[in-house]
N, C-alpha and C positions, 0 to 999 in steps of 0.2 A: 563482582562475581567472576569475570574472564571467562574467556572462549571456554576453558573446560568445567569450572564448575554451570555455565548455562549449559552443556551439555549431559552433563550428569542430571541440573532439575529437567530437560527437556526427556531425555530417556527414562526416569523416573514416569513423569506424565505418560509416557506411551504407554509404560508398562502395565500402570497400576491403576491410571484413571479411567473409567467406564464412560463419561459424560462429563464434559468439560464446559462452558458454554462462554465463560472469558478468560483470554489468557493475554496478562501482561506482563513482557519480560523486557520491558524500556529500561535507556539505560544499562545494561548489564553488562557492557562490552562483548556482545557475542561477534562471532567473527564467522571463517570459514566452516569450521567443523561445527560448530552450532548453527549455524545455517542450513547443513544435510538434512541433522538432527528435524530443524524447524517444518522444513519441506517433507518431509517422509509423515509428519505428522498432519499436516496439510492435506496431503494430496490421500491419507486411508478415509478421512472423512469421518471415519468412527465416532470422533469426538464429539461431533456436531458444534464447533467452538463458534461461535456469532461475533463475538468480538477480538479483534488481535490488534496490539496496540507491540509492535517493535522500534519505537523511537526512540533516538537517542542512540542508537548504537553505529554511527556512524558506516554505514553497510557499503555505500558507497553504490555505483551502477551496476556494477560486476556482482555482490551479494544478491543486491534486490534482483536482478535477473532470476534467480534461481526461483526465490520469494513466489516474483509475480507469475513464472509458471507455473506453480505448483498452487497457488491462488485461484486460477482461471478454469483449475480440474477443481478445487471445492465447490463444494454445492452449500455449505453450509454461512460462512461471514459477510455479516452485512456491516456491518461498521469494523474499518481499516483504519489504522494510525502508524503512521511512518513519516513522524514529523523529524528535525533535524538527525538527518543520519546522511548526509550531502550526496543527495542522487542531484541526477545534472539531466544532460540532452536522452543520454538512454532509454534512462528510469522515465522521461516526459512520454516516447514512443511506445513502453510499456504499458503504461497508467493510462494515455490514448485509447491504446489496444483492449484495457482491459476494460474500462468504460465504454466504450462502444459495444463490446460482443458480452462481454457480461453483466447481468440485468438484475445482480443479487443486490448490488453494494449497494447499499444508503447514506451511509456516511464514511468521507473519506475525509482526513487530514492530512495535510502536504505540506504543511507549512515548516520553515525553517530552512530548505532546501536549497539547492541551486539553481534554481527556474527562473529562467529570462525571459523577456520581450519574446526574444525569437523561438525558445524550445515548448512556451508555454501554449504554445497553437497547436500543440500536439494533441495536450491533455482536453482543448476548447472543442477539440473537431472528437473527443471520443463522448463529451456532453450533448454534444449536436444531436447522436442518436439514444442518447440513454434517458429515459423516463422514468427510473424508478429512485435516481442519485437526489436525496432529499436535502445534504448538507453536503457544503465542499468548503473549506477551511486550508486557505492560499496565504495564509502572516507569513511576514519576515523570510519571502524569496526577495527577486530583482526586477519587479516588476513594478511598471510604470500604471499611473492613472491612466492614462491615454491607450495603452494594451488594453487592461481589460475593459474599459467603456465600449471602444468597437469593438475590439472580440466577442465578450460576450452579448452588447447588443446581436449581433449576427447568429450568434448561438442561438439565442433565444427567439429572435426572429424566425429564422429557420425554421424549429421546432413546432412553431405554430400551423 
């Protein structure tokens, strides 16, 4: 599809759709300018869209920035999917960020990514205070058995 024709289906949706409740545009190579698009839809909330699923498009840290702001002003998606599209250290301090302070999400997928040992403490420390995150789906990052057995043993400890 390319940055402009997802831009053309995403303005299409703003325009025409009343009530949206899943929208998946994985894979599609959206880029810059479909990423305004995506966020401007995000952040009216009109939609009321529950599930967003943008994998695959490799969006990289600099995209998903945009993404996860505009993510943390919805009120409406509770299940996230942004599996391979190689967010790294950023995207880990975002997804942190956004776990911790926002209490919608319930299922997130992350998997695919560039999450290491060391960035993935980011995403552990925003589970420590979230109680409502029901599925978290971590395949095929860079993470070790040893990472997440104390990690999230601590996590969980904690939370108790």
């Amino acid at each position: 599809m390319g940055d402009n024709g997802c831009c053309y289906l995403l303005q299409c949706i703003e325009n025409v759709c009343n009530r949206l409740e899943s929208l998946n545009i994985s894979y599609t190579k959206m880029d810059k300018k479909s990423v305004e698009f995506l966020t401007n839809i995000i952040n009216k909330n009109s939609l009321k869209i529950a599930s967003l699923n943008i994998s695959g498009n490799k969006l990289g840290d600099k995209n998903f920035s945009d993404i996860s702001l505009a993510l943390s002003k919805n009120s409406h998606i509770v299940r996230f999917f942004t599996y391979d599209n190689d967010l790294g250290t950023i995207s880990s301090f975002l997804l942190g960020t956004i776990l911790r302070y926002d209490k919608k999400i319930r299922w997130l997928d992350i998997s695919k990514n560039k999450f290491d040992d060391e960035n993935v403490t980011n995403i552990y420390k925003g589970i420590i205070s979230n109680n409502t995150l029901e599925g978290l789906i971590l395949n095929e990052n860079f993470i070790t058995n040893k990472s997440l057995s104390v990690k999230l043993i601590y996590a969980f400890n904690f939370k108790e």
